[in-house]
N, C-alpha and C positions, 0 to 999 in steps of 0.2 A: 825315685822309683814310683809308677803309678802304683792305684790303688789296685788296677789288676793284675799290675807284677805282684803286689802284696800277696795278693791272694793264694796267685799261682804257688810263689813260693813256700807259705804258709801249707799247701797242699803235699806239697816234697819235703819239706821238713815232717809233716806229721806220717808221711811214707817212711822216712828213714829212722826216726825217732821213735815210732810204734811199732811198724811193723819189719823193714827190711833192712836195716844198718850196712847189710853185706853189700847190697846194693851197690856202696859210695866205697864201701869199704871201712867203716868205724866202726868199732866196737862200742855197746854199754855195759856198764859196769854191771854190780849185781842190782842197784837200785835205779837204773835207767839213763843214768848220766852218760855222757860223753863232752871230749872236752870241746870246747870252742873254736880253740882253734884248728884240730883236724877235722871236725863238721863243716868249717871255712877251707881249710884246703881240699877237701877229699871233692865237696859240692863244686865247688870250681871245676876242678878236672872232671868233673862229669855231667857241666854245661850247668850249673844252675850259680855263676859267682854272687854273691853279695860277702859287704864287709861287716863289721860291729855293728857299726850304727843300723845299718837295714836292720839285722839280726834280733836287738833290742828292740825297735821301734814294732818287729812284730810279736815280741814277749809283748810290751808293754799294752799296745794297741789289739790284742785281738780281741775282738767279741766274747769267744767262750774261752779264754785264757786254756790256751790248748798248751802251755811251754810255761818251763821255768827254768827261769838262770842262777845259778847259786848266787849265794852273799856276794863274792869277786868279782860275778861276772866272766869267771874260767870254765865251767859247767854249764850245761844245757839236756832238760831233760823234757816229756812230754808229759802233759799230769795226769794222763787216764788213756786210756783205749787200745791198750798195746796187745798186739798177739804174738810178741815176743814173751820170753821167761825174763822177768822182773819182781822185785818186789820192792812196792813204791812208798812201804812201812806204814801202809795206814792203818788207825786204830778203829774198832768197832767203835760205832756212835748211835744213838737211837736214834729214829729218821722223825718225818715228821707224822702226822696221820694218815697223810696223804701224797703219793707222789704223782707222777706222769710221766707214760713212756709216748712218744711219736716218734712211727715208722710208714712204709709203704701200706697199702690197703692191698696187695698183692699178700701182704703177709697175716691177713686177720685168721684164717681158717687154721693155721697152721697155730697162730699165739692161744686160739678158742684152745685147739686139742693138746699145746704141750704146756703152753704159758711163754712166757719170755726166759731163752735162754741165751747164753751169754756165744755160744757157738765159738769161733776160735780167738777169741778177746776173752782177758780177766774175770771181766767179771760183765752183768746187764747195766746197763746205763740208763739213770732215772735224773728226772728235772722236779725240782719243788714248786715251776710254776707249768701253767698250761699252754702260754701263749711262746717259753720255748720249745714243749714238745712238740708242738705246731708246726714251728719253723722246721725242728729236724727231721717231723715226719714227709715234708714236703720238700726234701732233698731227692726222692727218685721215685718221684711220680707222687699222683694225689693221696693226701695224709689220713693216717686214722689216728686218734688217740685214744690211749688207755689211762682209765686212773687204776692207779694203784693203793688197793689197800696197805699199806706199810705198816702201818700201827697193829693191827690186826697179826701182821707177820713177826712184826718185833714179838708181839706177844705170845706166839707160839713159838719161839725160839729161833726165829732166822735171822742171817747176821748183815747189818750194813755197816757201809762207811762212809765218808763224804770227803771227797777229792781236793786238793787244795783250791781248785777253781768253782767247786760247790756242787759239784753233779755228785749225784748219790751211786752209789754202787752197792750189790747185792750179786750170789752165784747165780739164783734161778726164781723165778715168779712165777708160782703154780696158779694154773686157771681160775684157781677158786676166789684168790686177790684180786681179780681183774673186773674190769667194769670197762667196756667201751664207750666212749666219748662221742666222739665224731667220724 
C-alpha cells in the first residue's frame, strides 16, 4: 500500500473512529473502542478493504498517533478528536506554561471575540510545541497561531488533560489566554 493510500485510509478511519461509526455500520463502546475485526469487515463492504497489517502499520506509523490498538490487538480506538459521545478516561493533568493552537486565519476574528471553543468535538485541541500548531493550522488555508496562556488558566481553576498521543485538551480558551503568533 502506498503512502497515499496510507493517508487516504488514515482519513476514513479517523471519519469512522471519531466522528461517524454508523457510516460503516460499527459501533464504539463507551470508551471509544471497536473491535478489529468488524472495523475490517464493515470498511471492506464499504469500499475501503485493508487487513492487520495495513491497519497496524498505520497505528504504529502515524505522525500525530491518531489510533490505538489495545494490549491484543482486538480493539482499535481514536485518541482525541471525537464528536461522537465517549469517554476516553483521561485524568486532569497540569499543562505546561505554555501551549499552542493552529487553525485557519479565516477564523482569527471569531477566536479574538469568543476564544477557542471546542464546537462539536470533546474538548479544544492544544500542541506543546509551535511548529505542530503550524502544521495544523495550514491544513485549510494560510495558518494563524495562538499561544496559549495555560499556566495562567491552570491557575485559575481550568481543567486540562493530555491525550495518550500528547495533544493537550481543555473545554474552552477564553480571549484573555490568547496571544496571536503568526
Amino acid at each position: 500500500m502506498s503512502s497515499k493510500d496510507h493517508v487516504r485510509l488514515s482519513k476514513f478511519l479517523s471519519l469512522v473512529l471519531r466522528h461517524d461509526p454508523n457510516s460503516i455500520g460499527i459501533v464504539l463502546d463507551p470508551n471509544g473502542w471497536t473491535s478489529v475485526d468488524a472495523l475490517i469487515e464493515r470498511a471492506s463492504a464499504h469500499g475501503h478493504p485493508f487487513g492487520r497489517e495495513t491497519l497496524a502499520a498505520i497505528v504504529r506509523e502515524s505522525d500525530k498517533q491518531r489510533f490505538a490498538l489495545s494490549e491484543d490487538g482486538s480493539m482499535i480506538r481514536a485518541n482525541q478528536g471525537h464528536s461522537v459521545q465517549v469517554d476516553l478516561g483521561y485524568e486532569a493533568a497540569e499543562p505546561p506554561l505554555g501551549l499552542f493552537h493552529g487553525t485557519a486565519a479565516r477564523n482569527t476574528a471569531s477566536i479574538l471575540a469568543q476564544g477557542l471553543i471546542k464546537g462539536a468535538r470533546h474538548h479544544v485541541h492544544l500542541s506543546s510545541d509551535l511548529q505542530t500548531a503550524h502544521k495544523v493550522g495550514q491544513r485549510r488555508g494560510p495558518p494563524v497561531v495562538f499561544r496559549v496562556n495555560s499556566g495562567s488558566m491552570y491557575a485559575d481553576g481550568l481543567t486540562f488533560f493530555r491525550s495518550a498521543n500528547g495533544v493537550w485538551l481543555t473545554d474552552h480558551v477564553p480571549p484573555i489566554y490568547l496571544e496571536r503568533l503568526l
